[in-house]
Every structure is written in structure tokens, then in C-alpha cells.
N, C-alpha and C positions, 0 to 999 in steps of 0.2 A: 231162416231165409223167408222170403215174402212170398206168398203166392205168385205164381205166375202161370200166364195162358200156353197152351198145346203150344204152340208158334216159338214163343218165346223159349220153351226148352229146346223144342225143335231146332232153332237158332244157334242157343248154346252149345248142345252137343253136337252141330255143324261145324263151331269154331272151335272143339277141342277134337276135328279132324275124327269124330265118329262115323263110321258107312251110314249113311244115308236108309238102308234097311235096319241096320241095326237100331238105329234109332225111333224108327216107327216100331217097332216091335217092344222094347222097352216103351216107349208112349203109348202104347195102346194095353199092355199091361198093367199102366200106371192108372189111366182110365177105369179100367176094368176093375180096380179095388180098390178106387174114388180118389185115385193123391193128385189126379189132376180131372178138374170137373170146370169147364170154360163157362158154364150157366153161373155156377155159383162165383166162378173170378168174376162175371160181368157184374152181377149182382152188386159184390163187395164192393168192384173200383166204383157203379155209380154211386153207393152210398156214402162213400168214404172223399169222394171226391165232390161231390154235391153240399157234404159236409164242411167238409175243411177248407175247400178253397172255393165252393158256394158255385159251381159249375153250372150253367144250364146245360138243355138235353142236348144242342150242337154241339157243343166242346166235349161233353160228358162222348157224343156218337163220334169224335173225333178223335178221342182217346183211348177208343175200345179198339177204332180200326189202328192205331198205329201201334194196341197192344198184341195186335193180330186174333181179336174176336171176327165171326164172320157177323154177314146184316142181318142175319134171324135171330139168332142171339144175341146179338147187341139192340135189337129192334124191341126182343121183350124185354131187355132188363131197363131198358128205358122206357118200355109203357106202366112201371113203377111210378114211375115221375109224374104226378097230379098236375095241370095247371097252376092249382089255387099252392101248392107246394111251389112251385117255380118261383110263382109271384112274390109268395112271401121271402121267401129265401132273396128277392130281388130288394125289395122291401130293407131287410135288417143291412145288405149289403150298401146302400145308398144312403140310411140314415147311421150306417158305423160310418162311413165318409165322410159326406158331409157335417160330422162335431168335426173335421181336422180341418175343414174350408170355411171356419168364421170369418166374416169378415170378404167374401169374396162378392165379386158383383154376381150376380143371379146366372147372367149369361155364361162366368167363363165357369161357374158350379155345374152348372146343367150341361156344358162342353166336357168338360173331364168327369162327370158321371158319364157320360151316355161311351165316353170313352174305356171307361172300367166295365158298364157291364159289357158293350160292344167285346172286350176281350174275353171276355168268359161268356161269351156267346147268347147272351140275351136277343129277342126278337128284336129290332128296333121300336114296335110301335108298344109293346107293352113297356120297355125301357124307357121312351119318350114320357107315358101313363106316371109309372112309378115318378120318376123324376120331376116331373112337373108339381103332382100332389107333395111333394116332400116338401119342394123350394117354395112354393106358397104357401106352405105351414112351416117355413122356419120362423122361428123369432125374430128376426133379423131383416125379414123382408116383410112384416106383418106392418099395416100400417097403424098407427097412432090412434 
């Protein structure tokens, strides 16, 4: 089974009609001999999710709250997340894209970038940054 946050078991043994004490008392026992530690779930989903699906820190802080991490916890596991980490992770996300947009005019490349990182929650002005330096270093828009 995967890790999962306090909340999220909490949840499940709500829907398998457990008393509501009873279940905190099994979670906080659980706690108490590490099987569930919410620091270390934040920890893992930012990495893992920064990783594989190249998240910045809004979406990354948007997916801790609907894992039910609270904002202190999910505040540090995202003061993990360096800037110049963000950027670059922006960076490899824009130039794997852009090899499958040959051929596209500049404008509607720089629309559906700013649309992809827009979804995995990039700032706009560092997205705009990224994007622009990429599209003026493709081959394809370099002039002669």
C-alpha cells in the first residue's frame, strides 16, 4: 500500500463505518510508532511529484491540501523547493516539449507552453522568462 496522510486513513476507516474515537485512537497509536508521520508523507509527495510530473510549489501546495496535510507542514516540505530547482525543472519541462512542436509558428509554441507550465502551476512571469529564452534558441526560429 502507498503511504498515505493522518486524514486520508482517517477518511477510510470513516468509510468502512469505524466510530470516529476509535479511529483516532488507532491513529494516534499509529503515529506514536512512526506508521504514519504526515512530515515525512509531505516530504515524499513533494519529491516525487516535483519529479515525475515536474510540479511547481502551487500545485505541489495544492496537492498536499487535498491530501489533507495541514499549512505548517506542507509550508516546510515545500521550503525544500529552491528557486533555481523550480526554474530548472521549468527549464527541461519546456525544452522536452517543445522537440514535439517543430515546425509551429513561435506564437502558438509560446501559447501552449505557457499553457502546460500554467497547469502544473508555474508563476506566469518566470514561465513567460523560460519560454521566451527557449523559443529564441530554437533552431528553427534562429535567423540565417
Amino acid at each position: 500500500m502507498a503511504p498515505r496522510s493522518r486524514k486520508q486513513l482517517h477518511d477510510k476507516l470513516r468509510q468502512r463505518n469505524c466510530p470516529d474515537e476509535v479511529a483516532e485512537r488507532v491513529l494516534d497509536r499509529m503515529t506514536d510508532v512512526g506508521l504514519v508521520d504526515d512530515e515525512a508523507y509531505a516530504g515524499m509527495l513533494v519529491r516525487s511529484q516535483q519529479a515525475s510530473r515536474g510540479l511547481a510549489k502551487r500545485a505541489l501546495a495544492r496537492e498536499l491540501r487535498t491530501k489533507g496535510v495541514d499549512d505548517e507542514t506542507a509550508k516546510a516540505a515545500l521550503d525544500e523547493v529552491s528557486p533555481e530547482h523550480e526554474r530548472a525543472q521549468a527549464e527541461r519541462l519546456v525544452a522536452k516539449k517543445l522537440r514535439t512542436m517543430h515546425g509551429l509558428d513561435a506564437t502558438v509554441q509560446t501559447r501552449r507552453l505557457a499553457g502546460m507550465l500554467a497547469r502544473k502551476g508555474y508563476p506566469a512571469d518566470l514561465s513567460m522568462q523560460v519560454i521566451r529564452e527557449a523559443v529564441r534558441q530554437a533552431p528553427e526560429h534562429q535567423r540565417d
